[in-house]
C-alpha positions in Angstrom: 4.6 103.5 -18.0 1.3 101.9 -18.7 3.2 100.2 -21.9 5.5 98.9 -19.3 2.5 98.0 -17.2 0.6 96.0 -20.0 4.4 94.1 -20.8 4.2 93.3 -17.3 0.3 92.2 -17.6 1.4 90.1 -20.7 4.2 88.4 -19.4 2.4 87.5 -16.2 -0.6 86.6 -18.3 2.1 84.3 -20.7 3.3 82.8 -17.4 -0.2 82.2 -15.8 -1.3 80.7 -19.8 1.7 78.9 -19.7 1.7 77.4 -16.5 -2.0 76.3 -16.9 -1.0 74.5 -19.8 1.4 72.7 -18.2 -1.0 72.1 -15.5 -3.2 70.7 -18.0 -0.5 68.6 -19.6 0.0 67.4 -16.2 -3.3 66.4 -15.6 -3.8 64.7 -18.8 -0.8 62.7 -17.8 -2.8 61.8 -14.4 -5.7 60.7 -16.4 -4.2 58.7 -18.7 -2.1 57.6 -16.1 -5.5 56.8 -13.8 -7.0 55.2 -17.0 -3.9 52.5 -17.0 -3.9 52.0 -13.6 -7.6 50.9 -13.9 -7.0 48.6 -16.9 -3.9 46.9 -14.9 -5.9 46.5 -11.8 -8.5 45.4 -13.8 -5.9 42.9 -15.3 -4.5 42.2 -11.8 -8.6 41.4 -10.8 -8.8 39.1 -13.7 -5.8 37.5 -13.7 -6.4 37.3 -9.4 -9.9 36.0 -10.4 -8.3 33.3 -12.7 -5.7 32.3 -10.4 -7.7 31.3 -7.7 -9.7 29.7 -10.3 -6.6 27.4 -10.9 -5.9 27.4 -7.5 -9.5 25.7 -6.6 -9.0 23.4 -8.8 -5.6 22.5 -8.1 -7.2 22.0 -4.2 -10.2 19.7 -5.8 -7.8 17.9 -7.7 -5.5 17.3 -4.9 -8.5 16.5 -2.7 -9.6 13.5 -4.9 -6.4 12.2 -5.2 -5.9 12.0 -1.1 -9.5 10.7 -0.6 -8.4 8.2 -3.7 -5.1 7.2 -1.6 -7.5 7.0 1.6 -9.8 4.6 0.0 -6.8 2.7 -1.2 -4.8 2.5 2.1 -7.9 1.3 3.7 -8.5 -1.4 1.0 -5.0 -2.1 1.4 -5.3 -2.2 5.3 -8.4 -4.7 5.4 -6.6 -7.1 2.6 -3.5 -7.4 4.9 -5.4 -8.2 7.7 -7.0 -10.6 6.1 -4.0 -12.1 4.9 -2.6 -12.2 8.1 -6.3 -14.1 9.1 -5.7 -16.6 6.3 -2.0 -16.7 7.2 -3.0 -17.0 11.3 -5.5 -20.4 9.5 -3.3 -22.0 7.8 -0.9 -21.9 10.2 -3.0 -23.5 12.7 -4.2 -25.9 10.0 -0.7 -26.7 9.1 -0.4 -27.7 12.8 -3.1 -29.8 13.1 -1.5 -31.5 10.3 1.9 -31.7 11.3 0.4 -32.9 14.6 -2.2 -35.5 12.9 0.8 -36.8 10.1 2.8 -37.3 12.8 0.7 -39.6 14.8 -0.1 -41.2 11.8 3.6 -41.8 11.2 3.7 -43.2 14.4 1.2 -45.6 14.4 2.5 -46.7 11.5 6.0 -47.0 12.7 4.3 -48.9 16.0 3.0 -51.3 13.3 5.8 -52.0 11.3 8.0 -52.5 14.3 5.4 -55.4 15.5 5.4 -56.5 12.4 9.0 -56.7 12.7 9.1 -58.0 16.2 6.6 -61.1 15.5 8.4 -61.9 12.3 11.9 -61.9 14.7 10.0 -63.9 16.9 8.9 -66.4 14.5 12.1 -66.8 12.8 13.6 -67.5 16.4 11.2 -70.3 17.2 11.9 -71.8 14.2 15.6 -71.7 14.6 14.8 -73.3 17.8 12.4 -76.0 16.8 15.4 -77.0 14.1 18.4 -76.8 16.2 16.3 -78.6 19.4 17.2 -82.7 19.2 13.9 -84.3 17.6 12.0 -81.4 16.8 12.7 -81.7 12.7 9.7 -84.1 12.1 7.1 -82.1 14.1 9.2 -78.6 13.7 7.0 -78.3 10.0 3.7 -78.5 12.2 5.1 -75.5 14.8 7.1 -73.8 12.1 3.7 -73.7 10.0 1.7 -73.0 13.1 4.0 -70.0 14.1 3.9 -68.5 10.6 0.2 -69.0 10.0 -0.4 -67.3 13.4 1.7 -64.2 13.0 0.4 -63.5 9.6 -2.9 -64.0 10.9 
């Protein structure tokens, strides 16, 4: 019976050996499995650390170019209005010119229809002084007269 009892012992003993073997096996397998977890989380940490990285510089990047646009829409702004200022002038000036070519164009209009009136008029007084019964000899003196004072 004690043989029975050191079988007994033995295989209890093989079962307690092998079952902390396993249990180490296991644990192993946690450690290595603890030591990947580290180097991905340290990979996750690095590749996190680079990303935001790229990610602040993406946002700088994309900062300049909006204060860039800024600076050109306000450019752009103050050129237009100062277009539309030199557009507003020169349409007054234009105007002013319309207005003062206009007058001119009347005066001189006014002028060339006196012009045209006193030359009418002198033609008709010497059309009269001809057809008018003895006023040939002294119609040269009038018609020269008449001339000399509408040219005049």
């Amino acid at each position: 019976a004690e043989l029975h009892q050191q079988m007994n012992q033995a295989k209890n003993l093989s079962r307690v050996l092998t079952e902390l073997e396993r249990t180490k096996i296991e644990a192993g397998e946690l450690t290595n499995l603890l030591k990947f977890h580290k180097v991905d989380l340290a990979i996750v940490q690095a590749g996190s650390r680079q990303a935001l990285s790229k990610a602040k510089a993406h946002k700088d990047s994309l900062f300049q170019a909006l204060v860039g646009l800024e600076r050109q829409l306000v450019s752009a702004k103050s050129d237009r209005e100062g277009r539309l200022a030199d557009i507003a002038t020169s349409r007054v000036q234009e105007k002013s010119l319309t207005t003062q070519v206009s007058s001119e164009e009347q005066a001189v209009l006014e002028r060339e229809v006196q012009w045209l009136q006193s030359q009418v008029a002198g033609t008709q007084e010497a059309i009269e002084s001809y057809s008018s019964p003895g006023g040939k000899q002294s119609s040269g003196t009038n018609a020269g007269a008449t001339s000399a004072d509408n040219e005049g």
